[in-house]
mmCIF file of the N, C-alpha and C atoms, coordinates in Angstrom:
data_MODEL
# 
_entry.id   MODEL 
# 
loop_
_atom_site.group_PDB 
_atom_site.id 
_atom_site.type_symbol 
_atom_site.label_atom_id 
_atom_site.label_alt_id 
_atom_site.label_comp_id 
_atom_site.label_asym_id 
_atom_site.label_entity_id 
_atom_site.label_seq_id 
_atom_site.pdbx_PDB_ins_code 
_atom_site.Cartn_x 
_atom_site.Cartn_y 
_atom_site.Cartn_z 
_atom_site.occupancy 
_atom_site.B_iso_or_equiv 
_atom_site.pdbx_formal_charge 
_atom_site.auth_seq_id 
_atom_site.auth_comp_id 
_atom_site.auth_asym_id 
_atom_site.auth_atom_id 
_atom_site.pdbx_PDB_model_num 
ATOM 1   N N  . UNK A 1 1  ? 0.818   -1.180  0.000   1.00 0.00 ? 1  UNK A N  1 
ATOM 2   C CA . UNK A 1 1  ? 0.000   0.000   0.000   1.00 0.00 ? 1  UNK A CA 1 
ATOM 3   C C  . UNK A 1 1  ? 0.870   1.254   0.000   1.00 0.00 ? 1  UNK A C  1 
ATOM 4   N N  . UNK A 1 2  ? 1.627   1.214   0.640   1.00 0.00 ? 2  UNK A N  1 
ATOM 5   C CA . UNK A 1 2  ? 2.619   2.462   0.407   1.00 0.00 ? 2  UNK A CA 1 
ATOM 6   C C  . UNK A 1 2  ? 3.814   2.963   -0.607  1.00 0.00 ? 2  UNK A C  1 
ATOM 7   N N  . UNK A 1 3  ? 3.709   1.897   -0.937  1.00 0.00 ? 3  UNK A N  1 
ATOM 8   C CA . UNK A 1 3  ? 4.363   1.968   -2.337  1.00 0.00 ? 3  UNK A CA 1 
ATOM 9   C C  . UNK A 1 3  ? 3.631   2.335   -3.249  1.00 0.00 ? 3  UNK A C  1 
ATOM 10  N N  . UNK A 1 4  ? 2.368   2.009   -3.558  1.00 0.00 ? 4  UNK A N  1 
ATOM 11  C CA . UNK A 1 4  ? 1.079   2.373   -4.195  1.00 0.00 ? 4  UNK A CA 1 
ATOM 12  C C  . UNK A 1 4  ? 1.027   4.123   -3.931  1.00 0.00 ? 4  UNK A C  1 
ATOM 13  N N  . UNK A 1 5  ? 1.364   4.379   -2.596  1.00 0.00 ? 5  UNK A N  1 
ATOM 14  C CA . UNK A 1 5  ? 0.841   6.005   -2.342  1.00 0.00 ? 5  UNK A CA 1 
ATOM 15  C C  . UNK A 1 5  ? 2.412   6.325   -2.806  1.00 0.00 ? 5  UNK A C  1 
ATOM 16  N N  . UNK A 1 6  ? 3.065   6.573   -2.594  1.00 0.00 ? 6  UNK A N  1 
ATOM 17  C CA . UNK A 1 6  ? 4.029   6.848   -3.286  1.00 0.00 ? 6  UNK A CA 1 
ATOM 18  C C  . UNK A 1 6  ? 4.316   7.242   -4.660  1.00 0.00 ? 6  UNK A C  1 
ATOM 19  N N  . UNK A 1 7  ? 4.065   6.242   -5.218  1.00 0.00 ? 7  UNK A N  1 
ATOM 20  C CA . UNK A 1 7  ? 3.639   6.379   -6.544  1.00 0.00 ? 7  UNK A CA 1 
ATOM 21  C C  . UNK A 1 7  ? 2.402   6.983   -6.950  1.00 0.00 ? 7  UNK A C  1 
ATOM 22  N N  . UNK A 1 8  ? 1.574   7.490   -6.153  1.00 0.00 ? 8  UNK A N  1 
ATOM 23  C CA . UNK A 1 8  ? 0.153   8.795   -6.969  1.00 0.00 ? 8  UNK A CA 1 
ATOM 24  C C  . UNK A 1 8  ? 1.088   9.522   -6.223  1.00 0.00 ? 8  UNK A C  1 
ATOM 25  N N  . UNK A 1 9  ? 1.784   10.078  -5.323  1.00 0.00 ? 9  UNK A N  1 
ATOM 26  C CA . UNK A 1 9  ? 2.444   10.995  -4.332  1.00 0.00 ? 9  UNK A CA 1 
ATOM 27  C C  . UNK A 1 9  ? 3.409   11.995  -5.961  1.00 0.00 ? 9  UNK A C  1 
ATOM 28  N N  . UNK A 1 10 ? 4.051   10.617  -6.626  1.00 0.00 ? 10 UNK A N  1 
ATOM 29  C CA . UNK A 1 10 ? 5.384   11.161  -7.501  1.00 0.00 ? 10 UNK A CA 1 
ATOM 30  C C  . UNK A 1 10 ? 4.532   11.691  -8.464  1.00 0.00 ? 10 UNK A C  1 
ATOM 31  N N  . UNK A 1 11 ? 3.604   10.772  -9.142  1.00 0.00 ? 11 UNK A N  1 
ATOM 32  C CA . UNK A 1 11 ? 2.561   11.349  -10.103 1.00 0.00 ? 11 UNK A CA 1 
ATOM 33  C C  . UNK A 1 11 ? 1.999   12.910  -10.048 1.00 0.00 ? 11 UNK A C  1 
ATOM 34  N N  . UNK A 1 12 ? 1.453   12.937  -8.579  1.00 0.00 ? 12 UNK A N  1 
ATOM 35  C CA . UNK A 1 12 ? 0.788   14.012  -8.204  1.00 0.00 ? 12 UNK A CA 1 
ATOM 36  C C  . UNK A 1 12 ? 1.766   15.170  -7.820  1.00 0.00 ? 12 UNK A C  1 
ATOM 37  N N  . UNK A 1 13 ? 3.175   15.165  -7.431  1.00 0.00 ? 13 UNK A N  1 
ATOM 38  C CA . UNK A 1 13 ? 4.093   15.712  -7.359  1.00 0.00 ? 13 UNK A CA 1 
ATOM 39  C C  . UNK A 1 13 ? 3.449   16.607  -5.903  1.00 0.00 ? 13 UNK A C  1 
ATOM 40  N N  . UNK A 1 14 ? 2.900   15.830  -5.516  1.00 0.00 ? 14 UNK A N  1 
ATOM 41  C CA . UNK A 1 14 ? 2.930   16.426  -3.603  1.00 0.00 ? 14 UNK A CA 1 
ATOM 42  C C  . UNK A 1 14 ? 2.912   15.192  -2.920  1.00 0.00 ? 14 UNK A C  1 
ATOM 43  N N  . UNK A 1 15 ? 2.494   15.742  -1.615  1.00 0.00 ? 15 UNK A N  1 
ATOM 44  C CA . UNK A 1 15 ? 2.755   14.613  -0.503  1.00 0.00 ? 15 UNK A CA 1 
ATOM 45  C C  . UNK A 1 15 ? 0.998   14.927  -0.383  1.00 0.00 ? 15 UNK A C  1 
ATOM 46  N N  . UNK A 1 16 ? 0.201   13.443  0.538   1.00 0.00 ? 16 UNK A N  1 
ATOM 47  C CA . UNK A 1 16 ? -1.060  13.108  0.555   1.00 0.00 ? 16 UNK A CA 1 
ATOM 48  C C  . UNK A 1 16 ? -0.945  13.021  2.140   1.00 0.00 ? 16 UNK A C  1 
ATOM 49  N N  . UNK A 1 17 ? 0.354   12.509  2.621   1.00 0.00 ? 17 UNK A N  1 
ATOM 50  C CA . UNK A 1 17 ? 0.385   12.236  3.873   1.00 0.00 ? 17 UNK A CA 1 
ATOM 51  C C  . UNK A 1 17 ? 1.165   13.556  4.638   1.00 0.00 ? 17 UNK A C  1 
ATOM 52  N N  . UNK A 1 18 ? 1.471   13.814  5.838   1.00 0.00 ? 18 UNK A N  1 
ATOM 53  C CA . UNK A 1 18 ? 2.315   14.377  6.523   1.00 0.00 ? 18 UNK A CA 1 
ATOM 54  C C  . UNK A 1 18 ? 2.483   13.889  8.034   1.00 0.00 ? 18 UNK A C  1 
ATOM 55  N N  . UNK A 1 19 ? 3.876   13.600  8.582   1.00 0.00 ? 19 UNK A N  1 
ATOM 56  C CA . UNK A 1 19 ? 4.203   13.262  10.142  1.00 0.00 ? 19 UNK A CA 1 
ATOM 57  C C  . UNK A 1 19 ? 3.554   14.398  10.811  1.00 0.00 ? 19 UNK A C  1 
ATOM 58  N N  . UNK A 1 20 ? 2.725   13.628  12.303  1.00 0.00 ? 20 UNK A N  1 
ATOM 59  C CA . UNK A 1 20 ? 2.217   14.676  12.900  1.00 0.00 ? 20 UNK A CA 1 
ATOM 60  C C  . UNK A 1 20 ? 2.828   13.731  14.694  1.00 0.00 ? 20 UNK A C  1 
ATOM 61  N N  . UNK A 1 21 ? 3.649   13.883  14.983  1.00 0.00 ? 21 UNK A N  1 
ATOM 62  C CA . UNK A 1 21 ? 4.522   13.146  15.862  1.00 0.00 ? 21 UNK A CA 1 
ATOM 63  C C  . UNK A 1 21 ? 4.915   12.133  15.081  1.00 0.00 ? 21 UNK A C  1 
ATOM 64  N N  . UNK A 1 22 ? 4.190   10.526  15.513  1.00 0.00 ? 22 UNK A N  1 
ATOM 65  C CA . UNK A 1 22 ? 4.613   9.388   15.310  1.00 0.00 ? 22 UNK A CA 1 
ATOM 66  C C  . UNK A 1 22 ? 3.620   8.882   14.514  1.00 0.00 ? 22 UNK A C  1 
ATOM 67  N N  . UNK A 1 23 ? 2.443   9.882   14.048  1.00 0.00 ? 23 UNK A N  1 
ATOM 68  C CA . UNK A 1 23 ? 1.075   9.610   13.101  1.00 0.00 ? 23 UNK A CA 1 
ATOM 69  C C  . UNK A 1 23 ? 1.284   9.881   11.726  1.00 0.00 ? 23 UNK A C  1 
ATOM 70  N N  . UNK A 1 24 ? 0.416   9.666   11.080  1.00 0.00 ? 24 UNK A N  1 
ATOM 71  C CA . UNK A 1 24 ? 0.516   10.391  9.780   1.00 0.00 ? 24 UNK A CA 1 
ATOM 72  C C  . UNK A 1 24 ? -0.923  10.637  9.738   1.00 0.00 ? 24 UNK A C  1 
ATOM 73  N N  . UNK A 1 25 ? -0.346  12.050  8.857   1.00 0.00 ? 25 UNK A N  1 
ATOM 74  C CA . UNK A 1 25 ? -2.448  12.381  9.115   1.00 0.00 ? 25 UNK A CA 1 
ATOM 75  C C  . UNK A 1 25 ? -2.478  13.301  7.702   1.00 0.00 ? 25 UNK A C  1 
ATOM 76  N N  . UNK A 1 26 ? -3.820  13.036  6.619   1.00 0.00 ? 26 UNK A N  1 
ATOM 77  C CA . UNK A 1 26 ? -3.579  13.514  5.390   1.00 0.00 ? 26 UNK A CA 1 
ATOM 78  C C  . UNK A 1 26 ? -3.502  15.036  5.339   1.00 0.00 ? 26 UNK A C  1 
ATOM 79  N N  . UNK A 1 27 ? -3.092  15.007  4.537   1.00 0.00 ? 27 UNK A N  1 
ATOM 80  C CA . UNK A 1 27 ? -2.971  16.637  4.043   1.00 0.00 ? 27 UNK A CA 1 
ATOM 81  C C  . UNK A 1 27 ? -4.466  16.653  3.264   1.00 0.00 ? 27 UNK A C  1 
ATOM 82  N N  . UNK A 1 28 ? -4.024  18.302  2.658   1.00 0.00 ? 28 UNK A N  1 
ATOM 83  C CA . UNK A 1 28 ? -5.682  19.029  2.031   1.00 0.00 ? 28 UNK A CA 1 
ATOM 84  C C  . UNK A 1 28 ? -5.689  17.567  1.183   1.00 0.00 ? 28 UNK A C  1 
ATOM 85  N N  . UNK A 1 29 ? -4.828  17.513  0.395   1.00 0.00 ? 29 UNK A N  1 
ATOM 86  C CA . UNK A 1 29 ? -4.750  16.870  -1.023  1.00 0.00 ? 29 UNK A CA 1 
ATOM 87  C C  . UNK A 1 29 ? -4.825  15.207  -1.059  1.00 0.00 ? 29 UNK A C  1 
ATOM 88  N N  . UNK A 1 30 ? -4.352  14.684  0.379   1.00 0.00 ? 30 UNK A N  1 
ATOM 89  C CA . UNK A 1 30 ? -4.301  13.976  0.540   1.00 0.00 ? 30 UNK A CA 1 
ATOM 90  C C  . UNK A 1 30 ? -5.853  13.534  1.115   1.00 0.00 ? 30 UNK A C  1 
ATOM 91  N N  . UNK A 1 31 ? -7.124  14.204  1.305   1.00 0.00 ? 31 UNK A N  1 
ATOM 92  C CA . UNK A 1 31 ? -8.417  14.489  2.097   1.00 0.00 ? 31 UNK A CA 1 
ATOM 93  C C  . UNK A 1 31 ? -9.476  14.397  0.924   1.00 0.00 ? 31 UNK A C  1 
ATOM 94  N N  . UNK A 1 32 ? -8.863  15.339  -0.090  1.00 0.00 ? 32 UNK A N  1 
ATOM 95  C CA . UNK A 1 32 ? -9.347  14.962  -1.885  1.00 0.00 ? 32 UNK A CA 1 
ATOM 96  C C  . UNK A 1 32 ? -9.522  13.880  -2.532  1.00 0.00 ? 32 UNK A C  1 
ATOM 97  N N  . UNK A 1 33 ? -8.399  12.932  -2.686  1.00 0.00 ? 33 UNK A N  1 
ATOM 98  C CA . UNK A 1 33 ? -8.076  12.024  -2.965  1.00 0.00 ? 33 UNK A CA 1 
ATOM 99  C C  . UNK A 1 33 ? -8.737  11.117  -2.277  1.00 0.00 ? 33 UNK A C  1 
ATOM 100 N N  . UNK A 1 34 ? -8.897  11.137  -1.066  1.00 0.00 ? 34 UNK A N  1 
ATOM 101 C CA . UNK A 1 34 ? -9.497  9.951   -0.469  1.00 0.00 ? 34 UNK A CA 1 
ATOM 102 C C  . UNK A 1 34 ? -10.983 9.978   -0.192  1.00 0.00 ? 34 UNK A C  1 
ATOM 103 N N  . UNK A 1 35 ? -11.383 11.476  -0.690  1.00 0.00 ? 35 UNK A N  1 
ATOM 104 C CA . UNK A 1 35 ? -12.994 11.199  -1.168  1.00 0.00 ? 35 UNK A CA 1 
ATOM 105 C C  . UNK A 1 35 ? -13.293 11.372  -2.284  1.00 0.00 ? 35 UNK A C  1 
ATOM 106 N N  . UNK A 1 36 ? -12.520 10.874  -3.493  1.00 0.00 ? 36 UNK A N  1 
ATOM 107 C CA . UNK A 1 36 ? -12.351 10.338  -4.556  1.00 0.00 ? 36 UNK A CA 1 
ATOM 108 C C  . UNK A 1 36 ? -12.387 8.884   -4.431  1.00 0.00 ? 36 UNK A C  1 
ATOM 109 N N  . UNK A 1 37 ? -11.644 8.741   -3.099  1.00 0.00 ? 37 UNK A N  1 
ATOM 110 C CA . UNK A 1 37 ? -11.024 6.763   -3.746  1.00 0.00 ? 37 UNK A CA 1 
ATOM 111 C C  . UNK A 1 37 ? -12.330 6.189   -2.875  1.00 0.00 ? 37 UNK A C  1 
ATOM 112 N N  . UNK A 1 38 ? -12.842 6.549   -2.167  1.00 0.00 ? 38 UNK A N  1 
ATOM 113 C CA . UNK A 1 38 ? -14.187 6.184   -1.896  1.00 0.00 ? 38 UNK A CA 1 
ATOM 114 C C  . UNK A 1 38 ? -15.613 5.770   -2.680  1.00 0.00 ? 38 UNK A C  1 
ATOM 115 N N  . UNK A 1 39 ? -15.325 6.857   -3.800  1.00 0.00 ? 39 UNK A N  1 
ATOM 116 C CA . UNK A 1 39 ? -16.394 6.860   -4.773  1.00 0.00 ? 39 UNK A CA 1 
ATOM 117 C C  . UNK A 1 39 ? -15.897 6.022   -5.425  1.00 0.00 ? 39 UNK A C  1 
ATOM 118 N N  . UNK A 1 40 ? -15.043 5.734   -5.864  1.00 0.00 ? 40 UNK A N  1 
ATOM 119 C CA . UNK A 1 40 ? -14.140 4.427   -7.038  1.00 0.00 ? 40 UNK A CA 1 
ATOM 120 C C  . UNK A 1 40 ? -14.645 3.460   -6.640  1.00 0.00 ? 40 UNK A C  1 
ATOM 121 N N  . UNK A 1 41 ? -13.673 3.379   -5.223  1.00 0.00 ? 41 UNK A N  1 
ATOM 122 C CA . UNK A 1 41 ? -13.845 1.932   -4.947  1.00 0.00 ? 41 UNK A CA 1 
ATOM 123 C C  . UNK A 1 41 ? -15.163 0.737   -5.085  1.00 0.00 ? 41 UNK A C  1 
ATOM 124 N N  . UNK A 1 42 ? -16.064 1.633   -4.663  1.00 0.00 ? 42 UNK A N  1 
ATOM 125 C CA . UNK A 1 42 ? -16.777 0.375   -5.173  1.00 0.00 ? 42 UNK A CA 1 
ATOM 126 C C  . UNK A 1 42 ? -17.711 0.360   -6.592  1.00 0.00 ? 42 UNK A C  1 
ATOM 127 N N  . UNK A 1 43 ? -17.080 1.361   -7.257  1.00 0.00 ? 43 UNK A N  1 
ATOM 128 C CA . UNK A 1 43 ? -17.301 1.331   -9.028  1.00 0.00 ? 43 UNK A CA 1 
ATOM 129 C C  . UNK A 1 43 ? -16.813 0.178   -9.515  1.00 0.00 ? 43 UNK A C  1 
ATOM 130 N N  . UNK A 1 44 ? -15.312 0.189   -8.978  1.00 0.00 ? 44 UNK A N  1 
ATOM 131 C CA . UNK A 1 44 ? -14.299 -0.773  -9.076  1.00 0.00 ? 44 UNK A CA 1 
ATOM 132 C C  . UNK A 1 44 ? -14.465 -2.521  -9.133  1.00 0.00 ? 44 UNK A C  1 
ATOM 133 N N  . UNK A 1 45 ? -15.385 -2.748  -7.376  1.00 0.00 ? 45 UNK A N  1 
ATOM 134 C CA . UNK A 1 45 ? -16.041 -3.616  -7.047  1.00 0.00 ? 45 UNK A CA 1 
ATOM 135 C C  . UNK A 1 45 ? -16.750 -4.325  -8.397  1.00 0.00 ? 45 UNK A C  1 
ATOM 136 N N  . UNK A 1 46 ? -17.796 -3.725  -8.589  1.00 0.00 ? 46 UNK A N  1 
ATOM 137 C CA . UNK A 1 46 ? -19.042 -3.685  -9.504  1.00 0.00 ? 46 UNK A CA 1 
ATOM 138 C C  . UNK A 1 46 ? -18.571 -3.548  -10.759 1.00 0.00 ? 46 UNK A C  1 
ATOM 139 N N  . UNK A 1 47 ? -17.529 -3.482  -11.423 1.00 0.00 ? 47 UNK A N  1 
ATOM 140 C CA . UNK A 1 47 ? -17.056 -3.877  -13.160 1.00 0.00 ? 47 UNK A CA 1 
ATOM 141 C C  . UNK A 1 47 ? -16.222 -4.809  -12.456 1.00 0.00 ? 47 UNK A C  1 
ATOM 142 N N  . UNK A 1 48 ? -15.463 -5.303  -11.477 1.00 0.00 ? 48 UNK A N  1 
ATOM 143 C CA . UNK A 1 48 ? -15.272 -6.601  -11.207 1.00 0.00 ? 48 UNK A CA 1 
ATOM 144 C C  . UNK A 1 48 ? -15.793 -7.518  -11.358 1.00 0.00 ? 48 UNK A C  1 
ATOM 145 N N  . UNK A 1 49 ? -17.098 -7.076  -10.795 1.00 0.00 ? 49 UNK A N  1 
ATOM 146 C CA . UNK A 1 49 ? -18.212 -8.195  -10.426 1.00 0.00 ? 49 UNK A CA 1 
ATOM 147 C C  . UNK A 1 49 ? -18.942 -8.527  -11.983 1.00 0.00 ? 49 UNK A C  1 
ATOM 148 N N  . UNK A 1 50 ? -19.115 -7.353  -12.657 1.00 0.00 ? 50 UNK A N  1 
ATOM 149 C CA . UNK A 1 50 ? -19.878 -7.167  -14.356 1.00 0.00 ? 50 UNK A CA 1 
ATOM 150 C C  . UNK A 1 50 ? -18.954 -8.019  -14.952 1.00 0.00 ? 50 UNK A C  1 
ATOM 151 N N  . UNK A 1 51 ? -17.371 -8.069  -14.980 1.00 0.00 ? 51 UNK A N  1 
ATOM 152 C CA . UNK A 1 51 ? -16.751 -8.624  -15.973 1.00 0.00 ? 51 UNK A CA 1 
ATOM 153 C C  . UNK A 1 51 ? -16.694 -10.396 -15.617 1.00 0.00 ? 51 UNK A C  1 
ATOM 154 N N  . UNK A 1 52 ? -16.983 -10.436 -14.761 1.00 0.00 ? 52 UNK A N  1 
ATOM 155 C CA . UNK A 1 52 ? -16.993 -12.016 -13.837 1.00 0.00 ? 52 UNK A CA 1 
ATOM 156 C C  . UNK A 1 52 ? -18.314 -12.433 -14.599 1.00 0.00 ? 52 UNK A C  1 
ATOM 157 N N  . UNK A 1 53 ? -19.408 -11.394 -15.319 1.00 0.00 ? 53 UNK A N  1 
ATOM 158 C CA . UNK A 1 53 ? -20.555 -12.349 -15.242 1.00 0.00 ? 53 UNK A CA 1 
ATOM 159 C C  . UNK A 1 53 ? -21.475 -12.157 -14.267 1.00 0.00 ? 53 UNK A C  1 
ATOM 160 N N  . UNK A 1 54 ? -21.765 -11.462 -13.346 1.00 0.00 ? 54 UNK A N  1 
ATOM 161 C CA . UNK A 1 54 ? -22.162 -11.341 -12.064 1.00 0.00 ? 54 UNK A CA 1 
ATOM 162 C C  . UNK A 1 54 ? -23.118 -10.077 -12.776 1.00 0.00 ? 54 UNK A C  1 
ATOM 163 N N  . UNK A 1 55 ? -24.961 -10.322 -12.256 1.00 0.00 ? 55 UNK A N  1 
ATOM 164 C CA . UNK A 1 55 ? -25.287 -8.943  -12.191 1.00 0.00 ? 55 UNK A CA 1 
ATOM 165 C C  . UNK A 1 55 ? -25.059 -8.103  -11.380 1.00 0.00 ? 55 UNK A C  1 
ATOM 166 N N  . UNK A 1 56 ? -25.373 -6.877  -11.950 1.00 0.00 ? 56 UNK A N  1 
ATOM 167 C CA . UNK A 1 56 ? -24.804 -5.678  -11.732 1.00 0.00 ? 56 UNK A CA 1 
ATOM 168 C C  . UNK A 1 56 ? -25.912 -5.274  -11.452 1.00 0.00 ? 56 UNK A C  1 
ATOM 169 N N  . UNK A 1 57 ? -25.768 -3.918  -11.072 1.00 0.00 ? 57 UNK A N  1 
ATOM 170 C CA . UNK A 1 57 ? -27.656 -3.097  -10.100 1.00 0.00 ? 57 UNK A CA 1 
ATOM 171 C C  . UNK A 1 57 ? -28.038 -2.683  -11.400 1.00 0.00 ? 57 UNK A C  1 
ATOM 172 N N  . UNK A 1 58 ? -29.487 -2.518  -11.920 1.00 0.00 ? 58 UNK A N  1 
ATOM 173 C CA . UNK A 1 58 ? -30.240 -2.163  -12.920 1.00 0.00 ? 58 UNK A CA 1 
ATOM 174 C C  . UNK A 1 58 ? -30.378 -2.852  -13.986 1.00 0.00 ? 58 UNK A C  1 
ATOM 175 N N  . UNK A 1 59 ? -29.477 -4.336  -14.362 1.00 0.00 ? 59 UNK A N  1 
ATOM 176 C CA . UNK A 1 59 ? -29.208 -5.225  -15.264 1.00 0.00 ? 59 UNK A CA 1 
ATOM 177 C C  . UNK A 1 59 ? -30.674 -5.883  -14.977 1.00 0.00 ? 59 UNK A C  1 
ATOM 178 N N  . UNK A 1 60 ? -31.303 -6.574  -16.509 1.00 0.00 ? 60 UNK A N  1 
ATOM 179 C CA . UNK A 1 60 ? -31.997 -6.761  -16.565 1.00 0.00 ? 60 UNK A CA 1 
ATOM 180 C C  . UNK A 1 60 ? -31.551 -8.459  -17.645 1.00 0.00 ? 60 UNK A C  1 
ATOM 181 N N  . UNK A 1 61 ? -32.979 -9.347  -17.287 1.00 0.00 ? 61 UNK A N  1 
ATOM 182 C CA . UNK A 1 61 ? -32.575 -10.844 -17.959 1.00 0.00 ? 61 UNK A CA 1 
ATOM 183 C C  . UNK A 1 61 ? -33.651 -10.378 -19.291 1.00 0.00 ? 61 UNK A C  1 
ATOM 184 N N  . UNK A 1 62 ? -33.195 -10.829 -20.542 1.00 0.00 ? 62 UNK A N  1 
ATOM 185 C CA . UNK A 1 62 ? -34.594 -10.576 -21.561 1.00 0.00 ? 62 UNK A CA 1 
ATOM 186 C C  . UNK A 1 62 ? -34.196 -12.225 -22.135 1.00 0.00 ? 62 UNK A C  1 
ATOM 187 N N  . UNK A 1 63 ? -35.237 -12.535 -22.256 1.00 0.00 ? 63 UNK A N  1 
ATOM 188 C CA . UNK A 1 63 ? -35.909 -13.761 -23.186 1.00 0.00 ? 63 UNK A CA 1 
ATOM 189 C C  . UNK A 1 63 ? -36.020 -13.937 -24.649 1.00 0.00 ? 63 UNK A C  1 
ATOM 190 N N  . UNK A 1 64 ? -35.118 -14.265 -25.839 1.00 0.00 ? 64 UNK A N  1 
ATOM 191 C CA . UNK A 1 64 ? -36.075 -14.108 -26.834 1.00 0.00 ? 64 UNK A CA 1 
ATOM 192 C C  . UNK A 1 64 ? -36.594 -15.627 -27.436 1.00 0.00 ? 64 UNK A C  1 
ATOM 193 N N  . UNK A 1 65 ? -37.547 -15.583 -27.839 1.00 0.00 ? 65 UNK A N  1 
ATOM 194 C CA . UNK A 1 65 ? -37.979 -17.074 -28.446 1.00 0.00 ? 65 UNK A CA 1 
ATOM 195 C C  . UNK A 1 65 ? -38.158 -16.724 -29.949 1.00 0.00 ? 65 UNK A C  1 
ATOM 196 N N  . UNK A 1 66 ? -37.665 -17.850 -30.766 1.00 0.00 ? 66 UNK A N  1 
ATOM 197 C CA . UNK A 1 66 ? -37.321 -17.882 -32.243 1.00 0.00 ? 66 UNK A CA 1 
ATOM 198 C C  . UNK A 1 66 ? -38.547 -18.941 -32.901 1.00 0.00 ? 66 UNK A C  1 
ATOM 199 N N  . UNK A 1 67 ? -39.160 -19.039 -33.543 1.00 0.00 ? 67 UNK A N  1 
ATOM 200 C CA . UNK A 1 67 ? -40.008 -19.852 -33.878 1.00 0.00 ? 67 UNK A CA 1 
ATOM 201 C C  . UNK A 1 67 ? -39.081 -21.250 -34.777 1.00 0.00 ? 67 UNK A C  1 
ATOM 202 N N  . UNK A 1 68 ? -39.335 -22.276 -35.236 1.00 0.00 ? 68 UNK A N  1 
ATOM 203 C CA . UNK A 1 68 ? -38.580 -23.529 -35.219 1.00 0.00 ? 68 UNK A CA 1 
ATOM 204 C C  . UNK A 1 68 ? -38.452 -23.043 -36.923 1.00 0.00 ? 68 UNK A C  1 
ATOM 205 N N  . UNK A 1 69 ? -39.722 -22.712 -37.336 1.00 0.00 ? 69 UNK A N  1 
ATOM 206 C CA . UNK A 1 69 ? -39.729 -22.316 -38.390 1.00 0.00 ? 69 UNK A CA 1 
ATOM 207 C C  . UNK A 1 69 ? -38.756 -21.182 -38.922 1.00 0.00 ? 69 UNK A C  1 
ATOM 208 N N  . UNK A 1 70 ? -38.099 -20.333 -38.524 1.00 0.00 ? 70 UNK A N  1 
ATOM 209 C CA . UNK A 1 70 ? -37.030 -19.389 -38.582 1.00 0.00 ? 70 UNK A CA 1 
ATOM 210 C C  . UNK A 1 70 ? -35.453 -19.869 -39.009 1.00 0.00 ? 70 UNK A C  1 
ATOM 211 N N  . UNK A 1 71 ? -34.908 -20.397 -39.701 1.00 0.00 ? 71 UNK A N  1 
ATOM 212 C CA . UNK A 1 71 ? -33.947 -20.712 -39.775 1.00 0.00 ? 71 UNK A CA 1 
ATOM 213 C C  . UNK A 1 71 ? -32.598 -20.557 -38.756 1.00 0.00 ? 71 UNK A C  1 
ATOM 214 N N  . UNK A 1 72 ? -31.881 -21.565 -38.264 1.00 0.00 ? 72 UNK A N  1 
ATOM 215 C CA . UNK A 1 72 ? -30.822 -20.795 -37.315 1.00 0.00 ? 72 UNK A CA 1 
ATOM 216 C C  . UNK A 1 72 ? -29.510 -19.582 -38.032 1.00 0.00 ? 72 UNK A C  1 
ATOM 217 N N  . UNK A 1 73 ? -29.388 -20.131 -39.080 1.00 0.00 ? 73 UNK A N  1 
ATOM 218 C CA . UNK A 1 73 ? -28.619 -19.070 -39.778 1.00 0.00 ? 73 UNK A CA 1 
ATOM 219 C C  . UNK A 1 73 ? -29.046 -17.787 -39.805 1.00 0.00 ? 73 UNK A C  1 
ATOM 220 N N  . UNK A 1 74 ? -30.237 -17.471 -39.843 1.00 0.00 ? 74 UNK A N  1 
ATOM 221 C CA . UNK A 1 74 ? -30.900 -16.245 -40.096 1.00 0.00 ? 74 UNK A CA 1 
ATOM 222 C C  . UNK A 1 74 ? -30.937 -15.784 -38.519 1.00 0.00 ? 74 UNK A C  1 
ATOM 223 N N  . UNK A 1 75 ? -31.080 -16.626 -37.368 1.00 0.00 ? 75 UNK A N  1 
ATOM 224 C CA . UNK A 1 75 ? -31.254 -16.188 -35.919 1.00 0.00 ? 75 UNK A CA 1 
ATOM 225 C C  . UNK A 1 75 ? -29.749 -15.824 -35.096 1.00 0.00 ? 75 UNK A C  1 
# 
């Protein structure tokens, strides 16, 4: 995980975190970001779950029936 922040840290060319004694406690930017990664995360979840095959919220099942008479080439 911190290697992970690190790397949006170099990207972002600030710091997210700052020492506050022996804590670390976020900065502005670092407060942004993490009510950003909130909203992701479980976007994230959920095209996980979509690409697995798994419904998703508002997905719907439809039915179609082909008559025998219809050729399969044509269906």
């Amino acid at each position: 995980m911190s290697g992970q922040i690190k790397l949006l840290e170099d990207q972002l060319q600030s710091t997210l975190f700052e020492k506050q004694g022996r804590r670390l406690v976020p900065t502005e930017l670092g407060r942004i970001a993490y009510a950003y990664a909130e909203e992701i995360s479980p976007r994230g979840l959920e095209l996980a779950s979509a690409l697995r095959g798994a419904r998703t919220r508002g997905s719907r099942q439809v039915t179609v029936g082909v008559a025998d008479a219809v050729p399969k080439l044509i269906t």
